[in-house]
N, C-alpha and C positions, 0 to 999 in steps of 0.2 A: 530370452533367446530370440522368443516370433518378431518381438523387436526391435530388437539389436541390427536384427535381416532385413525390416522395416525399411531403418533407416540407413541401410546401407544400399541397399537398392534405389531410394530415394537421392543419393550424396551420388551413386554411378550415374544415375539418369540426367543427373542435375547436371554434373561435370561434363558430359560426353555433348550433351544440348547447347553448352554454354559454347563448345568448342568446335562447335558448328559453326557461332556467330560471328561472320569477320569481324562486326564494329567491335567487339570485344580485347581486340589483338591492335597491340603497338605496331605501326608503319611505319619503318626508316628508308628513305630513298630519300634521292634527288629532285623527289617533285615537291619539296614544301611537306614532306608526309605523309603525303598524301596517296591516293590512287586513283589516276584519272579513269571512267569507263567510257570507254568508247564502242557505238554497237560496229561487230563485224559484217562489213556489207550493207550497214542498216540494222536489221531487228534481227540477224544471223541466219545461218542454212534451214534452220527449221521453221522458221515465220512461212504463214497463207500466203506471204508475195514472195518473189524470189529479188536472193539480195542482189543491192544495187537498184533497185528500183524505185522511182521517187515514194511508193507506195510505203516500202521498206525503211526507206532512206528517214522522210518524215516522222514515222511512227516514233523511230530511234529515237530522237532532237527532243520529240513532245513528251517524252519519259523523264525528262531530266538528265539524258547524260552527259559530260564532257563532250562529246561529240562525235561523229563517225567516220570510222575509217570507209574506202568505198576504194575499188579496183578501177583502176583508170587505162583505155587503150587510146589510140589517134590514127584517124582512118588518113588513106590516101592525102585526101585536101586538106588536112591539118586539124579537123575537129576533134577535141578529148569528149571520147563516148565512155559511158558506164556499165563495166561488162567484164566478167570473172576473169575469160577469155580472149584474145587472139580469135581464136577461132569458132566462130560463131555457131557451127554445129555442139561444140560442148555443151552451151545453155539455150539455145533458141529454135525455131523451124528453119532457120537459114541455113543457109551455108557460105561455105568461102572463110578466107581470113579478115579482118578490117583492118588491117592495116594496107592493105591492097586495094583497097573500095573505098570511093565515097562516099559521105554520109547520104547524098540522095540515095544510095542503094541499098542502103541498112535502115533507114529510120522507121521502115514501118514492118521491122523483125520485132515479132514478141515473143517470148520467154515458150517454152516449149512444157515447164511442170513450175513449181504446180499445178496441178490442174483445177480450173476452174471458170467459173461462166466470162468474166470480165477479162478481156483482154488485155497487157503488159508488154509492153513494149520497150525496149531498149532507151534511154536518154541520152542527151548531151549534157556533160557535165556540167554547163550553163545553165541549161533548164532547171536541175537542180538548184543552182546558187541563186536564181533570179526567185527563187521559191522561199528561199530562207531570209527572215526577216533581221534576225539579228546576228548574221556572219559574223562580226570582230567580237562576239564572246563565247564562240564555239569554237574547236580545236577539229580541224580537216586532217584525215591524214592517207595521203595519196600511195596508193600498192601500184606502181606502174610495172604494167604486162609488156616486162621485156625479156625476150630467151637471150641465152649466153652469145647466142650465132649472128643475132638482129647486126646488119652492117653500120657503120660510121654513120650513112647518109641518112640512117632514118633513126638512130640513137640520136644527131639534130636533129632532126626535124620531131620529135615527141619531147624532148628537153624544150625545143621554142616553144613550142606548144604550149606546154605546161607551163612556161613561165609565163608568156603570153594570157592565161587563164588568171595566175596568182596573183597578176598586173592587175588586172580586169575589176577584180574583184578585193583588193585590198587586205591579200592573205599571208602576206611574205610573214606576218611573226604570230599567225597563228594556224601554221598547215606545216605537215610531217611530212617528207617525200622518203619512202621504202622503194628498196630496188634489189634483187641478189647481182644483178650485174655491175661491178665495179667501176668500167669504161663510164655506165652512162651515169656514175654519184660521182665521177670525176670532172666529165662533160657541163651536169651540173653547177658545179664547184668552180668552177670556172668560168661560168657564165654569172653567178654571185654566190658569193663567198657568204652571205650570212642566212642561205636557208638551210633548216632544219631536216639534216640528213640520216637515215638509217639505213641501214645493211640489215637486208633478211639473211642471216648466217646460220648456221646445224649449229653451232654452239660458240658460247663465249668467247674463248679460245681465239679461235681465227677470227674474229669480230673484232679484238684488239687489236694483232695484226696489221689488220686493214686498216683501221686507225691511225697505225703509223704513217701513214701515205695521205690516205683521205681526212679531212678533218668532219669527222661524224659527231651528230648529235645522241645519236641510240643505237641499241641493237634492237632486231625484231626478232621474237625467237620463241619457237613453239613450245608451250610451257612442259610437255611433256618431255623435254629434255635438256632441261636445267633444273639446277637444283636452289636451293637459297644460297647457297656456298659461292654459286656460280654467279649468282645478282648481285652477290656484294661486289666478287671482283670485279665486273663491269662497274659498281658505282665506284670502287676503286681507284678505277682509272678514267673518271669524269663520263664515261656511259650510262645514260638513261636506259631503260630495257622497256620495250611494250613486250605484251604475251600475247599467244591466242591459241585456239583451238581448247576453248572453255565451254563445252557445251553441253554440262549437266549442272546442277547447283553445289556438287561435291569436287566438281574440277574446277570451280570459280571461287572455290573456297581454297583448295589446293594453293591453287595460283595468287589470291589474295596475302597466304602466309609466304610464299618467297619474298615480300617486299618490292615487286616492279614497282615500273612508274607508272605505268597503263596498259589496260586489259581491255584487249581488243574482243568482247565478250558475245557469245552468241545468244545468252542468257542475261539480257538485257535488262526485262524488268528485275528479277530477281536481284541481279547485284547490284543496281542501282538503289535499291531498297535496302538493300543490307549494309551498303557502304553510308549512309545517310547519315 
């Protein structure tokens, strides 16, 4: 009977450990099978730099992963800077909006926490790209900070922007552009039809929808409110799905079994390890 209980505790332990391990689990999606990891911000909310910062940014790329997603704004004169926010009080000592200001009058705002002795500064999302060596095998994927209100004149002017950058740099078929505002994936869209578009949407559902109208490449959508049910429909109807807001190794595991195409992960080293 001691065991019989031996080995039944041995066979629960074994089971529950195995199914822990993503590599362990078939991946069906639209990506080849696979699941791209992309770090959120860089090395995510919790990394010693704060994300978006080339400190951050780098770490991500030199782990192995598919690549990083990174928050994109464009100040006054047209520069795309790297910054969670609009509004530069949310992450920095500064203040003001940038999209109001010129980059002379932000480039030497640094990150206000972490905290810690070396100071971090805000970039230009150039500064970045002139930093990475091997751009056309890594996968960018732009979250541009635009509110529902932003008028016409400066949804162009961050649309030129940003294509102006993806010119620059030789990114048209390997960089994601995310937006919840529809106006400017249309604006987009119409400025070239064959980049790769997502909708940040609350769920599936309305991400189709839109679909109809816009021709998307994905949806972005916070894994904590979909379900695997919900990812097939999306691949269903030819949508890729990124996830995010993965920032334990038990919600990267989560999100690993719905089957996305990529996990826009805060827990960078871990699931790059685990997906391997």
């Amino acid at each position: 009977m001691i065991l019989k209980k031996f080995f039944l505790v041995v066979f629960v332990f074994l089971f529950t450990t195995c199914k822990k391990d993503p590599s362990l689990f078939d991946i069906t999606n639209l990506n080849n099978n696979q699941i791209s990891v992309l770090g959120h911000g860089g090395m995510g909310i919790s990394y010693r730099y704060p994300m978006n910062s080339m400190e951050s940014l780098i770490e991500c790329l030199n782990l192995g992963t598919s690549g990083t997603e990174m928050d994109v704004c464009v100040t006054k004169d047209s520069i795309m800077v790297l910054c969670h926010s609009q509004n530069l009080e949310d992450n920095t000592k500064c203040k003001g909006l940038i999209k109001e200001m010129n980059w002379s009058e932000i480039k030497n705002c640094n990150y206000g926490y972490p905290i810690f002795s070396k100071k971090v500064n805000i970039i230009e999302a150039s500064a970045f790209f002139d930093a990475v060596e091997n751009k056309n095998n890594l996968l960018f994927v732009f979250d541009c900070k635009i509110v529902l209100d932003d008028k016409l004149e400066y949804l162009n002017l961050f649309a030129e922007s940003l294509l102006k950058l993806i010119d620059k740099y030789n990114l048209d078929s390997n960089c994601f552009i995310e937006s919840f505002n529809t106006s400017f994936l249309e604006i987009l869209q119409s400025k070239n039809k064959d980049l790769h578009l997502f909708v940040n949407t609350q769920d599936v559902e309305t991400g189709i929808d839109i679909s109809r109208t816009i021709h998307l490449f994905g949806l972005t959508l916070d894994t904590k409110n979909v379900t695997d049910q919900d990812i097939e429909m999306a691949h269903n109807n030819n949508l890729r799905v990124a996830l995010f807001n993965t920032q334990t190794e038990r919600e990267n595991i989560d999100a690993v079994l719905k089957n996305p195409d990529y996990i826009q992960t805060d827990k960078v080293d871990y699931l790059v390890n685990a997906l391997k």
